[in-house]
Structures are given as structure tokens and as C-alpha cells.
C-alpha positions in Angstrom: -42.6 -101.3 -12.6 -39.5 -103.2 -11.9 -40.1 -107.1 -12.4 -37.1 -109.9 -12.6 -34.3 -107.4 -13.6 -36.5 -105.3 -16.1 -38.0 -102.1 -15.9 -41.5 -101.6 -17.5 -41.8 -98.3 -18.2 -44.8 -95.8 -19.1 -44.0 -93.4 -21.7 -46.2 -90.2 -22.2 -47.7 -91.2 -25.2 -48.1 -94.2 -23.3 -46.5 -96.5 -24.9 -44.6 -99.0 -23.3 -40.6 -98.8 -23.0 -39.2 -102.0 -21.5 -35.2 -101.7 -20.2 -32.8 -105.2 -18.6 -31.6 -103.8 -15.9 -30.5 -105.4 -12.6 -30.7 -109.7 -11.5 -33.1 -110.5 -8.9 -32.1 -109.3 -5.2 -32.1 -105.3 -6.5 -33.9 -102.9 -5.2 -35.0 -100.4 -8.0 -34.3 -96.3 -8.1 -34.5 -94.2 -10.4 -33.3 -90.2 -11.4 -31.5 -87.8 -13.1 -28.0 -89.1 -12.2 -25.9 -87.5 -15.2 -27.9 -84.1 -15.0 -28.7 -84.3 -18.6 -32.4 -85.3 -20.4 -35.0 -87.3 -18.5 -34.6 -89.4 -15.0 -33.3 -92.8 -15.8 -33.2 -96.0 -14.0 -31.0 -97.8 -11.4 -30.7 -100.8 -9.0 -29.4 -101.1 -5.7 -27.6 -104.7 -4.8 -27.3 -105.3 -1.5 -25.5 -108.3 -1.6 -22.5 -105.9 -2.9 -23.8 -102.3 -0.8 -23.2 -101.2 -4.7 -25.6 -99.0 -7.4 -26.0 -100.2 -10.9 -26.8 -96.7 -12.5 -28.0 -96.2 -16.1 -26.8 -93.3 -17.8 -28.6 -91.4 -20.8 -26.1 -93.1 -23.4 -26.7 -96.7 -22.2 -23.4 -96.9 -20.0 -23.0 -98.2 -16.7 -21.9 -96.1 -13.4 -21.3 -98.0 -10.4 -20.8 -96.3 -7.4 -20.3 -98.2 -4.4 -22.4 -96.8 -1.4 -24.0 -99.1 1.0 -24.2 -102.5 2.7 -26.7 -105.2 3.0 -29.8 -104.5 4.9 -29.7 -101.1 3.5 -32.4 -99.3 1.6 -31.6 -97.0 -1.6 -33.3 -93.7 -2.0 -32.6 -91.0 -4.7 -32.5 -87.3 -4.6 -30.5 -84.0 -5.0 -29.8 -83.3 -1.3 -26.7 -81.1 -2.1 -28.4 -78.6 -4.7 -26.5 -80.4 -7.7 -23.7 -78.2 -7.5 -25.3 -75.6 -9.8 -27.1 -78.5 -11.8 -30.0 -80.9 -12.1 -28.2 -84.1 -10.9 -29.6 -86.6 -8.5 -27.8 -88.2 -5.7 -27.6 -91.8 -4.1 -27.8 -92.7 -0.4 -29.0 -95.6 2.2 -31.4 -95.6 4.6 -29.7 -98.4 7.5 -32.7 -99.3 9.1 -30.4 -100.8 12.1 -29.2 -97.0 12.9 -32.1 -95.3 12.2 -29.4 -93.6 9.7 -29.7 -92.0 6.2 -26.0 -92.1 4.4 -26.3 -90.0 1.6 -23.3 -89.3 -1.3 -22.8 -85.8 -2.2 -21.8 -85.1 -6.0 -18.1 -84.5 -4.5 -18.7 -87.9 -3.1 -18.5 -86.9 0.5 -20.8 -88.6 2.9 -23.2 -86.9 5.2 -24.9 -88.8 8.0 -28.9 -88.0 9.5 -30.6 -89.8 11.9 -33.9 -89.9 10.9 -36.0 -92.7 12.1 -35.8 -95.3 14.8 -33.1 -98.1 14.7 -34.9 -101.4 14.0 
């Protein structure tokens, strides 16, 4: 659960892990984006069209894919390159449009959906 810039998060043991991360306005994602250990957590902003991306050590990566109105999704659409790593993209609901980042950083484009 993502709740007022912190993630709530259900361990196995199930235990409760709780991480600050984002400011109201985010949208929340969450995967593997260093390739490394378990999926960790992200926001989208769309006031910016940025991702606020946790990595396994605590550090920040910002990558800046996106505009307002769009929404996030997460997955490894480009076959990690060899490895486990998850990519970002945007759904823009007003193209009917996914924009999805490759790990190279190129862009590639798939209608999918109806423009609203």
C-alpha cells in the first residue's frame, strides 16, 4: 500500500516494512530496476513526467519519462538485455499510447487502447 508518500509493505514473514518515499500527487510502481535482489519501490510525478526510483542501496534514480496526465507502468519489455531488470514507461491515455524506455534508453511507441 502506498499512503501520503510511504510505502507499507508486507514482508514474507509478515512483518511489516514501512519506506518514505514520494509527496502526495505520485503515482506508485514498483520492480526490479537495478537487476539485483528483490523488486523495489518507485513513484511516478506527474507534475514533472519524472520517476523517483529506489534502488537496493537506498539511492535515488531519476529518470525522466513522461508528462502529466500520464500513467506509469513497470515491466521488462526489452528482455533486460541478458538480465533481470525492469523497465519504466507511460500509458497517455489521450493517444491511446504506451511509451515505454528500453534499458539503452530508446523509446518505443504502441498503441494500445482508445484515446480518451
Amino acid at each position: 500500500v502506498w499512503r501520503g508518500g510511504v510505502f507499507h509493505l508486507r514482508n514474507d514473514d509478515g512483518s511489516i516494512s514501512k519506506v518514505d518515499w514520494g509527496q502526495a500527487g505520485d503515482l506508485p510502481v514498483s520492480g526490479n530496476w537495478d537487476g539485483s535482489g528483490p523488486d523495489n519501490v518507485g513513484v511516478f510525478r506527474p507534475s514533472t513526467g519524472k520517476f523517483h526510483l529506489r534502488m537496493d542501496d537506498g539511492s535515488l534514480t531519476v529518470l525522466d519519462w513522461g508528462q502529466s496526465g500520464d500513467l506509469p507502468v513497470a515491466a521488462n519489455w526489452d528482455g533486460g538485455n541478458g538480465g533481470p531488470a525492469v523497465n519504466v514507461g507511460v500509458w497517455r491515455p489521450s493517444q491511446g499510447r504506451f511509451h515505454l524506455r528500453n534499458d539503452d534508453g530508446s523509446l518505443t511507441a504502441l498503441d494500445w487502447g482508445q484515446p480518451r
